[in-house]
Structure formats: structure tokens, C-alpha cells
C-alpha positions in Angstrom: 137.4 140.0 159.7 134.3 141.4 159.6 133.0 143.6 156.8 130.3 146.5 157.9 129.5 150.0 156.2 132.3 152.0 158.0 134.5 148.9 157.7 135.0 148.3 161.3 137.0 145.2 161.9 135.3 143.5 164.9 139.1 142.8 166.7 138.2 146.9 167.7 134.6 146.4 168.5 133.9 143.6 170.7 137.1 144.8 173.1 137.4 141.9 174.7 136.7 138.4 172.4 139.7 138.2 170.2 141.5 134.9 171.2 143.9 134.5 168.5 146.8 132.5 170.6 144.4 129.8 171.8 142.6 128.0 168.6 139.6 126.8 171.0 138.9 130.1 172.5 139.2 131.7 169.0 136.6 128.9 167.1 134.1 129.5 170.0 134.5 133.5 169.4 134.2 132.7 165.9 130.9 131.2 166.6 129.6 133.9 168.4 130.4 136.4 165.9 129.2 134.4 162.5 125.8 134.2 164.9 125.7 137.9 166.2 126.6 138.9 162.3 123.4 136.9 161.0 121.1 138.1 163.4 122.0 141.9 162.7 122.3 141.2 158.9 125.8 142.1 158.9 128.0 140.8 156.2 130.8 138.6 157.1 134.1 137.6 155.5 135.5 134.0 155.2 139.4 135.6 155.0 141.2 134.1 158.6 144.0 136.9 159.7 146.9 135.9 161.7 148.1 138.7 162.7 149.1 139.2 166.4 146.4 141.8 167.7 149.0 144.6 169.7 146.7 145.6 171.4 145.6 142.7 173.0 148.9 141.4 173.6 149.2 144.9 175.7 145.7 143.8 177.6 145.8 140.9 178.2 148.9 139.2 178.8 148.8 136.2 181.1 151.3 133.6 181.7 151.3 130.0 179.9 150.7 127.0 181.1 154.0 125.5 183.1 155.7 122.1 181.8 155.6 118.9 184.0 159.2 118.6 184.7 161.3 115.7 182.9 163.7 115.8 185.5 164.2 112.7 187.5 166.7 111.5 190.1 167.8 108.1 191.4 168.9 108.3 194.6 168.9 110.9 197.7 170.4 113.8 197.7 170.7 114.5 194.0 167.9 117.5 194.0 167.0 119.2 197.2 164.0 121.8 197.1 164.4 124.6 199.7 161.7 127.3 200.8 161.2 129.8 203.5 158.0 129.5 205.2 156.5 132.9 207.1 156.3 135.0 208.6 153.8 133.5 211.4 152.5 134.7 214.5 155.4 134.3 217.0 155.0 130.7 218.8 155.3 130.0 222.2 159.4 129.1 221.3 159.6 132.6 219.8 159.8 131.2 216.3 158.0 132.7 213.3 159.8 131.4 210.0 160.6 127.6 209.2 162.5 126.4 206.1 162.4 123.1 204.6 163.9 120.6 202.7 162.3 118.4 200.6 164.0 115.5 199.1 163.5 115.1 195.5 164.0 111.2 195.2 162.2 110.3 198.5 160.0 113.1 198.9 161.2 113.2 202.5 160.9 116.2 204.1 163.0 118.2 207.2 162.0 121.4 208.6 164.2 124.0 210.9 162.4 126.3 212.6 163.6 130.0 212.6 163.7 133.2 214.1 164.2 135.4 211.7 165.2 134.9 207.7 168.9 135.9 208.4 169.6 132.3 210.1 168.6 130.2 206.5 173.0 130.2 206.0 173.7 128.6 209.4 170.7 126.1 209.1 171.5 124.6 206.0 175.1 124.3 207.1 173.5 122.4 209.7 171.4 120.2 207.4 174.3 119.8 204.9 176.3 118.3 207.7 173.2 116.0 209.1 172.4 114.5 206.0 175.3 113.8 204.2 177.0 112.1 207.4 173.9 110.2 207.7 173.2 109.4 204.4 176.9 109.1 203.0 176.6 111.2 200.0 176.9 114.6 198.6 174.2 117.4 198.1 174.5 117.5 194.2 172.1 120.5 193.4 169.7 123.1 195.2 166.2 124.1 193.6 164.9 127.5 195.4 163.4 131.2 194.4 165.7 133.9 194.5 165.2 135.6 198.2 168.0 136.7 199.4 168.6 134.6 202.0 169.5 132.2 199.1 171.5 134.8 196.6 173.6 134.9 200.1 174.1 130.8 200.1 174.8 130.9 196.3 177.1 133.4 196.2 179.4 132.7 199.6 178.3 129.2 199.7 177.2 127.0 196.4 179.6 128.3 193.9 182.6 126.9 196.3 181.3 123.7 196.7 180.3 123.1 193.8 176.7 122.6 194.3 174.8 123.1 191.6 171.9 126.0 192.3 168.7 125.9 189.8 166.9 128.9 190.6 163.3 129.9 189.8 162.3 133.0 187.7 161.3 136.2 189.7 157.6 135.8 190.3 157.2 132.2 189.1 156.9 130.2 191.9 155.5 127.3 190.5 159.0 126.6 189.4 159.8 125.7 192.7 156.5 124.0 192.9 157.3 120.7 195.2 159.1 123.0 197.9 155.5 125.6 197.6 153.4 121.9 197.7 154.8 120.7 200.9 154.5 124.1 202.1 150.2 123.9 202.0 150.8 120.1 203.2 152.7 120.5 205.9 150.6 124.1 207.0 147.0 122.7 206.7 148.0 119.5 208.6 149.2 121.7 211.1 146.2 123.6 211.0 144.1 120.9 211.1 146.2 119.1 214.0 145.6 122.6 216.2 141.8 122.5 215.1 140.9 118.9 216.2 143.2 119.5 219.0 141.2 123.0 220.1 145.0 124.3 221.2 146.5 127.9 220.6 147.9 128.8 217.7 150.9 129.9 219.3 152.1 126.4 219.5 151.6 126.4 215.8 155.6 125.2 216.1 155.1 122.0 217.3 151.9 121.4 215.1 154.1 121.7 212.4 157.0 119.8 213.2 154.2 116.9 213.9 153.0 117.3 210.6 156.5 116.8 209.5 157.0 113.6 211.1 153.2 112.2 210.2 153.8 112.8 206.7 157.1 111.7 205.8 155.6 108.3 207.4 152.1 108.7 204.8 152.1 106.8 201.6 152.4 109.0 198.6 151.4 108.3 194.9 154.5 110.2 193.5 157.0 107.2 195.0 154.6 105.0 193.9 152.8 104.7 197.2 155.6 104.1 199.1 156.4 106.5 202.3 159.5 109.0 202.4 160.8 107.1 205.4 160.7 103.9 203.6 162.3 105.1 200.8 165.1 107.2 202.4 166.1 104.1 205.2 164.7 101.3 203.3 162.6 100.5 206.7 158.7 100.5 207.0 157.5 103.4 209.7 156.8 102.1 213.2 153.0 103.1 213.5 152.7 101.6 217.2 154.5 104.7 218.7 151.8 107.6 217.1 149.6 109.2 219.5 147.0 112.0 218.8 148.2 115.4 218.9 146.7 117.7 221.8 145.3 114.5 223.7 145.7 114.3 227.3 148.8 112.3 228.5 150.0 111.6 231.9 154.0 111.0 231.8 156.0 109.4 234.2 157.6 112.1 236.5 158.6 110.4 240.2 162.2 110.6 239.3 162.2 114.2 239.2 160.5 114.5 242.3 161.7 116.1 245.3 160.6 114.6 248.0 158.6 111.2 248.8 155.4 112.7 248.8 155.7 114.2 245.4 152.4 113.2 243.3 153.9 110.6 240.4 152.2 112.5 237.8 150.2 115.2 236.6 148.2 115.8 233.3 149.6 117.3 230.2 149.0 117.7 226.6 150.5 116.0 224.1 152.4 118.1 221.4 154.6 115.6 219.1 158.0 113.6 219.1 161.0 114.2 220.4 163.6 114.9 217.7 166.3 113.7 220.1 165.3 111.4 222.8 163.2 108.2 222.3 160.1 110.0 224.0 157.0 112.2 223.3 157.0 116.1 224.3 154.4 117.0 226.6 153.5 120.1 227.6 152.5 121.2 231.8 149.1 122.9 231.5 150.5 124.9 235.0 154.2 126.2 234.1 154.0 126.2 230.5 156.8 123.8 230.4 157.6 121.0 227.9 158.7 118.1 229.6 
């Protein structure tokens, strides 16, 4: 507090330096003051008050620092993170959402692509029935925001089978921080596989569901440099099979030909991996076709 003639308490005059909640903040702007007081000869007293300042609490609110979560899980499918991506320009597919899944103990990572937000039900009946088959275990529990693409899930879907659904708080989406991570991972390796690939954005689709694939098959610090793929199956990554995204490729074609004369092969470009068939997708510069 600071003395003066028409006792003026400086909390009121300097608007904007009274730090009381942060003790760093509030011995710098002590510092400041005890100097500003000496060189304009005004009288200063050594009494601290504690006292929340209302009216700063009104002005300047901001939120804390988050917590590093405690919470750790020791085997798959214990903790999935779930987020809608979009919306995106529509792709060449028609798509302009994705949502993934992210799991917790792995860090391995699926993505669905979508056309509109109404679909996230069906798709994660889908991926509930994909991953637990394959992986012979039980979804335990469901980290995503609130849309309400996910109230729908946790009200007709979660609560009956008993998966547990841990929810972030409305405008806090650093609660659901790994699912908004992998988001800007998975998006700028897309961007940057479109860039160095000089292709349209429109095929942002398959840029992303390479990204997908190239990254669950990256070492990562958080599983102690292991890669997801590794950790999920317990099987290093085959890296012999990668090719670069948007490079010209030449695939075999004479046994869809229709006569003899039929050229073997034309040139495509190469847009990722096939999530069904042992193969590459490649895309016919002339028809637009994936082939």
C-alpha cells in the first residue's frame, strides 16, 4: 500500500500492475513501485495486504496452468482419446471431417474419414468392432469434449456398455490434449506431404491417411522411443515398403487390358497405402481414378 496526500492506494492507480495471485509478478511490481515512489518522493508503506483485489479478479481473469496428467495405462485399450477433425474443404472422395482414435498406451493412432459429423455413432461402432476382435480386449474408457456427436454416443451408447466416458470441461480443450496433439501432427504432416508433393489440396484425404500410417511407424519419446506399431503388435515396422508421397509411379496394369495391344502401363501419382490389399493406391493423371 502506498501512502500519498489524498491517500490513494496504488492497487487504483497504476490499473493494470497488481499481481497479487502470482508472488513473482507481484515482487517485480513491487520493485517497480518502491522505484517509481523514490523517484517522485512519495512515501511508501512497508504493511503487505492480502486481500483479493475484486476488481481485478473482474479484469483480468485468465485460466491456470493445466496439470500433467497422473494417469497411466498398461496395456491397449484401457484409455482411448477421440476427436473430430474439420470441417475441410471437400476432397476429391467428398470427405470433409475425419475422427480419430488415439491409443493411450501405444499412442497408436486410426483415423475414419467422414462426411458429415452425424456419422461419428456408426464409425466408432465400426472401430469398437475392429479393435477389440483384433486385439482381444475390451474398450475400458473414452476421453473426448462434449460435441454432441459424443453426448449422442454417451447417452445411447457408453452408459450400456459400460464404458467408462471422461469428458473434458466446455472450452477446455487441453483436457483432451493428446486427441488435439495428434490432430496438429497428423494435419501438418499432411500439409507438408501435399507441399513437397506440389498436389491439390483436394486430395488432402489421402495425405492424411498417409500421415497416419507414417507416424504410427515413427519413434516417439512418450513410449520411450519405441513406435506405436511396435508397441500395439509387438513387431518392428517394415520400412522397405515406404515410397514418397506424390512421386511418379508406373503400376503394373496388362491384366486389365482389353486387348493385346493395350500399353502395359501408364504414369500415375503415388498417393499412400492400401488399407485393404497388400498394394499402393495410385492415382490416373487422365480419369481421375485410383487404381
Amino acid at each position: 500500500m502506498v501512502s500519498t496526500p489524498a491517500t490513494v492506494t496504488w492497487s487504483l492507480a497504476r490499473g493494470s500492475w497488481c499481481y497479487q495471485d502470482v508472488p513473482s509478478a507481484l515482487s517485480r511490481c513491487l520493485q517497480i513501485i518502491q522505484k517509481l515512489a523514490s523517484q517522485n518522493k512519495i512515501s511508501c508503506s512497508s504493511e503487505s495486504n492480502e486481500s483479493v483485489c475484486n476488481a481485478c479478479q473482474h479484469a483480468k481473469s485468465h485460466q491456470l496452468p493445466y496439470n500433467n496428467s497422473i494417469h497411466r495405462t498398461t496395456k491397449p485399450l484401457e484409455l482411448i482419446h477421440s476427436d473430430v477433425w474439420g470441417p475441410a474443404p471437400v476432397s476429391v472422395s467428398g470427405f470433409k471431417y475425419y475422427i480419430s482414435f488415439v491409443d493411450d498406451f501405444t499412442r497408436f493412432t486410426w483415423i475414419y474419414l467422414l462426411h458429415d459429423r452425424s456419422e461419428v455413432q456408426r464409425i466408432f461402432l465400426l472401430f469398437q468392432t475392429h479393435v477389440e476382435r483384433l486385439l482381444d480386449t475390451k474398450i475400458k474408457c473414452v476421453q473426448s469434449d462434449w460435441g454432441g456427436e459424443y453426448n449422442k454416443l454417451h447417452s445411447q451408447f457408453f452408459t450400456k456398455l459400460g464404458i467408462a466416458h471422461r469428458i473434458s470441461c466446455p472450452h477446455t480443450h487441453q483436457q483432451n490434449g493428446t486427441a488435439e496433439r495428434k490432430h496438429r501432427h497428423i494435419v501438418e504432416t499432411g500439409l507438408a506431404l501435399l507441399a513437397h508433393a506440389n498436389v491439390p489440396l483436394k486430395l488432402w484425404d489421402d495425405a492424411f491417411l498417409t500421415a497416419t500410417f507414417l507416424i504410427n511407424r515413427l519413434p516417439t519419446r512418450v513410449i520411450d522411443n519405441l513406435c506405436p506399431l511396435e508397441r500395439l503388435f509387438k513387431t518392428p515396422p517394415n520400412y522397405s515398403m515406404l515410397r514418397i508421397f506424390g512421386c511418379a509411379c508406373w503400376p503394373h496394369l496388362r491384366p486389365y487390358n482389353k486387348h493385346k495391344l493395350s500399353f502395359r502401363s501408364k504414369p500415375c501419382v503415388f498417393l499412400g497405402y492400401s488399407a485393404h490389399h497388400k498394394g499402393y493406391k495410385c492415382l490416373d493423371r487422365e480419369t481421375g481414378r485410383v487404381v
